[in-house]
Structures are given as structure tokens and as C-alpha cells.
C-alpha positions in Angstrom: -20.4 -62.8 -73.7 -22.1 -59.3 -74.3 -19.1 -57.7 -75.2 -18.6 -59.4 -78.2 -19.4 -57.9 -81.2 -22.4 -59.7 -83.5 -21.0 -62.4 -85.1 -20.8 -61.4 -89.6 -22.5 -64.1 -91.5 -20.4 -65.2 -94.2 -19.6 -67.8 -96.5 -16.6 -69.8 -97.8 -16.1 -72.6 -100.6 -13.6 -75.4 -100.2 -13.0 -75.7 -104.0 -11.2 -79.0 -104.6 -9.4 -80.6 -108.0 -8.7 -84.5 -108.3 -5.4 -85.1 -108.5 -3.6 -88.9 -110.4 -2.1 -90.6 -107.5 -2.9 -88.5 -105.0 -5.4 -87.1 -102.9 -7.3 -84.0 -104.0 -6.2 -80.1 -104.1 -7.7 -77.4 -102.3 -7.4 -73.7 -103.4 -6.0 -71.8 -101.1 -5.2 -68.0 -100.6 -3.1 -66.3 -97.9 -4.1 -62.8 -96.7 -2.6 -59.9 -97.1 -0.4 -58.8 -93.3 -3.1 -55.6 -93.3 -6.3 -57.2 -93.4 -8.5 -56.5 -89.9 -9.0 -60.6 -89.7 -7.0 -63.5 -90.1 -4.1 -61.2 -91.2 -1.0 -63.0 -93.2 -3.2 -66.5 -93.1 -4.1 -68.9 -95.3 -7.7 -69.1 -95.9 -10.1 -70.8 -98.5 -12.1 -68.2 -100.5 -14.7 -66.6 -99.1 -16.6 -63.6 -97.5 -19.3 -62.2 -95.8 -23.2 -62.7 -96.9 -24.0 -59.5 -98.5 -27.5 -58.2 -99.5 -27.5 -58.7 -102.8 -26.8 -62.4 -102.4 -29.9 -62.3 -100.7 -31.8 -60.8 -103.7 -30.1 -63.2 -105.8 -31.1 -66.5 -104.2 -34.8 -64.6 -104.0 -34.7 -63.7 -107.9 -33.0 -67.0 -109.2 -32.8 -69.8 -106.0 -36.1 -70.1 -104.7 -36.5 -71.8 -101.6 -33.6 -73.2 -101.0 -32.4 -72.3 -97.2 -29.2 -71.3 -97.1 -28.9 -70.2 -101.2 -27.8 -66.9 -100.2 -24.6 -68.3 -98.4 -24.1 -70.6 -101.0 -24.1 -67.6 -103.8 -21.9 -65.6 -101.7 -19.2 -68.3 -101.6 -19.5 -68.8 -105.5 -19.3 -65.1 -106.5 -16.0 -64.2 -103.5 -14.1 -67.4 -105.2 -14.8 -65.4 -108.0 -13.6 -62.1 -107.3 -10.7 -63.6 -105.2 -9.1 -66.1 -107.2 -10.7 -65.6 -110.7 -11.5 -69.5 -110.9 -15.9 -69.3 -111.9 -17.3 -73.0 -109.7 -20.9 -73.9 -110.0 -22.0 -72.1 -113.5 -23.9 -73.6 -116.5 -22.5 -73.9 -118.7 -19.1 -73.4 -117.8 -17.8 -69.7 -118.4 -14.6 -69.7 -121.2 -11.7 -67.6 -119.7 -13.6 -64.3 -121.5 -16.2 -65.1 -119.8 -14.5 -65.5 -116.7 -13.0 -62.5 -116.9 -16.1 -60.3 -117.7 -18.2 -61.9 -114.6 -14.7 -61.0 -112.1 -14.4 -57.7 -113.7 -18.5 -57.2 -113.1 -18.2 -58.3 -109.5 -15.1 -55.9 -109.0 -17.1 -53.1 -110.2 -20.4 -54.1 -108.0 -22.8 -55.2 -110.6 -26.0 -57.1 -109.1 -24.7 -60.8 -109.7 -28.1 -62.4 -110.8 -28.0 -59.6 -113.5 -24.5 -60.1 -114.3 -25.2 -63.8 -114.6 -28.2 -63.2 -116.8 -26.4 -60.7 -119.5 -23.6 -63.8 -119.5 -26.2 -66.5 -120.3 -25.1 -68.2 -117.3 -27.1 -70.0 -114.2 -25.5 -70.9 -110.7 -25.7 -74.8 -109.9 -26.1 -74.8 -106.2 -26.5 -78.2 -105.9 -22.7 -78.3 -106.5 -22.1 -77.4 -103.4 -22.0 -79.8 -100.2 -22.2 -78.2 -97.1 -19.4 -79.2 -94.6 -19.5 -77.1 -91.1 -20.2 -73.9 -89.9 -17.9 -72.1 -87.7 -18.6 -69.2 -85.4 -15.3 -68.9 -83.0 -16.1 -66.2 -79.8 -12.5 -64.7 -79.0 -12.4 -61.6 -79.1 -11.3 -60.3 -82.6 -12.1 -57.3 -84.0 -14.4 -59.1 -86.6 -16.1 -62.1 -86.0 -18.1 -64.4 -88.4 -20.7 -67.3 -88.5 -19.4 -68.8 -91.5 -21.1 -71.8 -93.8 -18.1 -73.6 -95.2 -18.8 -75.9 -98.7 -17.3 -78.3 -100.5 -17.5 -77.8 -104.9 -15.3 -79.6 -107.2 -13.1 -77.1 -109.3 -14.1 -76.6 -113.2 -12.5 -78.8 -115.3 -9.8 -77.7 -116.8 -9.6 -74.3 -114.2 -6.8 -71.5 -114.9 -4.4 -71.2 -112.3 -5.6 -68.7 -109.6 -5.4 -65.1 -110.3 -4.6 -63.0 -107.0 -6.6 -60.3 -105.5 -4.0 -58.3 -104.4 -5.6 -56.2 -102.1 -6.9 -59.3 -100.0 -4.2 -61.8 -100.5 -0.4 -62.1 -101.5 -0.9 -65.6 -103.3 -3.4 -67.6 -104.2 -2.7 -71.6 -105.0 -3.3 -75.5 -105.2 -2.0 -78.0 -102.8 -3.3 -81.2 -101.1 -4.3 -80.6 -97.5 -1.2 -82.8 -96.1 0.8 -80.7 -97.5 -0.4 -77.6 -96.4 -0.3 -78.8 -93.1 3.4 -79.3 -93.6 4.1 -75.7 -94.8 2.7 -74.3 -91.7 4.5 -76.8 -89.0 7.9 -75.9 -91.3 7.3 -72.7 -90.0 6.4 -70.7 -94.2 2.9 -70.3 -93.4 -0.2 -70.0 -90.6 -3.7 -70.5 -90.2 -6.2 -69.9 -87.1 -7.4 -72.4 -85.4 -10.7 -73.4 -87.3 -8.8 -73.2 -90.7 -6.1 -75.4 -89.3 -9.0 -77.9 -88.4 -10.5 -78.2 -91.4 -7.2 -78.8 -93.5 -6.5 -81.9 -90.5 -10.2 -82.9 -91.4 -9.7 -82.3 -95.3 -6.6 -84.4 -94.7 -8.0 -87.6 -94.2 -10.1 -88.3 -97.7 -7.8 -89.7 -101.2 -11.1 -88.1 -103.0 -13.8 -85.3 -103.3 -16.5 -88.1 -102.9 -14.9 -88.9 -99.8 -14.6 -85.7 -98.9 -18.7 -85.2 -99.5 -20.0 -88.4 -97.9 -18.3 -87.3 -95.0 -19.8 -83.8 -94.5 -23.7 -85.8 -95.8 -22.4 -88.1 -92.8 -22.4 -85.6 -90.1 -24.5 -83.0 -91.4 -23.9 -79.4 -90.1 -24.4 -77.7 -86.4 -22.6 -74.7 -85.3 -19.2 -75.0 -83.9 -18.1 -72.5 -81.2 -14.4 -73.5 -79.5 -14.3 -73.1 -75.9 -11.3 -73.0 -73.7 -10.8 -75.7 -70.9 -7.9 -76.8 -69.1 -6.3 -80.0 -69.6 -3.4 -81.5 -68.4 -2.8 -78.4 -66.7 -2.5 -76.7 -69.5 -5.5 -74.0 -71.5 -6.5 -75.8 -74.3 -9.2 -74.6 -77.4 -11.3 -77.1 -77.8 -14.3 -78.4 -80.1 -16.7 -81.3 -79.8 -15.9 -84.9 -80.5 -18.2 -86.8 -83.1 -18.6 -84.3 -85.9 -16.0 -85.0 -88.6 -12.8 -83.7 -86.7 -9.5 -86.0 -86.1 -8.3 -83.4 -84.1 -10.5 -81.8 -81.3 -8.2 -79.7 -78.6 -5.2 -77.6 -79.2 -3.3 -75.9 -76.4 -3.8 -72.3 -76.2 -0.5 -71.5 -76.8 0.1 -72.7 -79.6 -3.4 -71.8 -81.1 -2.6 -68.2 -81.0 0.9 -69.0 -82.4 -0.9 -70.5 -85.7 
């Protein structure tokens, strides 16, 4: 499709919390109505793969493939949600607050890191899929989604007001639930990633099931079934849920 527009690459962290007698939290933010993409939704933290996360995996990841991605999801939960994943040791809420008030302002993150005596733990992060829808939005992203357990003993989320209304923790089920009541939406790869998300009672769960089926790219393609359009993704890579009818799709 050659008018599409190049695809962003981006990054976004599925930070999850245990939970007694029940199945784990996810952070979650919705967007604010203004935004050019995914307007009003609910999204997990995350953004596009900027140049200075490249410079930081060079200057503190080494080899590691996709350490750029990985960075960029770490410092945009940062910035979005003022919760600090995958640092050693783990930032106290001063702390915290300097490194989200350094990332605000632009600062080079491996410096910032480095004045705070901190250093990113990337192997905290599983990967879990990789999305890169082609409909024609106005943005569109390739995006690396991972999975990091929250800090123990986390603040609650701080919003970023000029990219989301709210910011908060709830299990995947019930998530679900808020947006077929009607109180909140999601597009269609978020929707299938809180139906996937849905299915584990625990973050190790949760991880031996994205080790399980590895990573590949996921574009949705539109087919017709049962005389109806439906968006649809492959079977066999994690997913309960692998069509949706058009319709409702774009209603999400």
C-alpha cells in the first residue's frame, strides 16, 4: 500500500503488579480526545523510539538487539505515569521525581541515569508482540510491546496531562468489562492484548507465554466472513481472539 505513510517505530511496556486473590494489574492510561492517534483510548505506556534511546542502548546496552525499544518503553512509562520499572537500585519517590522532571525537560537519559547512580535492568523486560496495523491513520507505528513487573511498593500513577486524562490499575478482565459497559475504548490491537493479558492468574504466566511464542510482526488484514468484513490476525501466536467484525472494530 504506497500510500501509507512509513510506519513510526515505537515502544510500549505492559507494566504488571501481583495482586492476592486475583490475577495481576496492568497500568493503564487513557488518551487525551486531542491526541492525533488513538484519541480518548486506553493504552499502556509507551511511545515512539527516539534517537537518543539509540545512543543510550549504544553508551550503556551494548549489543543487545532491540535495547533501544526496550529504553524507550522504560523512560515514556516514566514520563507518562511517573512509576520508574527496570532501575537498580530502585529510585525513592525523590528520585523518581528528579528522573520524570529530567525527561520532561529533555535531558539525555543515560546521563540522567548516571548523575542519579542509577542503571536500567533490561532483562526485566519480556518481550510479548509487535504490532504494526496498516489502516490508514494519520500516524502509524511498528511497536515492540513488553512485559515488566511493577516496582515493589510503586506510587499510584501520576497523570501526564497533556497525553492522557487518567492513568490507573486494573486486571485485564476488568478492563475488558469497562469498555463492553460502554465507559471506555481501545483499538483493535489494544483490545487484543487485554483478551490475551486476560487469560494468565500471574506475571510468570503472563512471561512463559510470550517465551512460548516468541515475537513476529502482526499486521491485521480485512477478509470477509460470514458475509460480513472482519479484521483479522493469525491463529497460533498467543491470541484467544483472532477476527473481529469491522464494524465493530472501528466502534472500539
Amino acid at each position: 500500500m504506497p500510500d501509507l505513510p512509513e510506519p513510526i517505530p515505537a515502544a510500549t511496556l505492559v507494566l504488571m503488579r501481583e495482586r492476592a486473590g486475583g490475577p495481576p494489574e496492568l497500568l493503564v492510561t487513557e488518551r487525551t480526545g486531542g491526541m492525533a492517534f488513538a484519541a480518548g483510548a486506553l493504552v499502556f505506556p509507551g511511545g515512539r523510539i527516539d534517537e537518543d534511546d539509540h545512543r543510550t542502548a549504544e553508551r550503556l546496552a551494548g549489543a543487545m538487539p532491540d535495547a533501544a525499544a526496550r529504553i524507550a518503553a522504560i523512560r515514556e512509562t516514566i514520563e507518562e505515569t511517573g512509576i520508574a520499572p527496570a532501575l537498580v537500585p530502585a529510585p525513592c519517590p525523590d528520585v523518581v521525581g528528579a528522573l520524570h522532571s529530567g525527561i520532561v525537560l529533555d535531558e539525555p537519559f543515560a546521563g540522567l541515569l548516571e548523575r542519579l547512580g542509577l542503571a536500567l535492568d533490561l532483562d526485566a523486560l519480556t518481550p510479548f508482540a509487535r504490532w504494526c496495523p496498516n489502516f490508514r491513520e494519520t500516524r502509524r507505528f511498528d511497536t515492540l510491546f513488553f512485559l515488566a513487573e511493577a516496582p515493589l511498593h510503586a506510587p499510584e500513577p501520576v497523570v501526564s496531562e497533556h497525553e492522557a486524562v487518567r492513568a490507573f490499575w486494573a486486571s485485564a478482565a476488568d478492563i475488558l468489562a469497562e469498555i463492553d459497559g460502554g465507559g471506555a475504548h481501545a483499538i483493535f490491537p489494544t483490545r487484543r492484548n487485554f483478551e490475551r493479558l486476560a487469560r494468565f492468574g500471574s506475571i510468570a504466566e503472563a512471561r512463559a507465554d510470550a517465551e512460548r511464542h516468541g515475537v513476529a510482526r502482526i499486521t491485521p488484514w480485512v477478509e470477509e466472513r460470514g458475509g460480513r468484513p472482519h479484521v483479522c490476525i493469525p491463529e497460533g501466536i498467543g491470541y484467544p481472539i483472532t477476527s473481529e467484525s469491522l464494524e465493530t472494530a472501528r466502534r472500539r
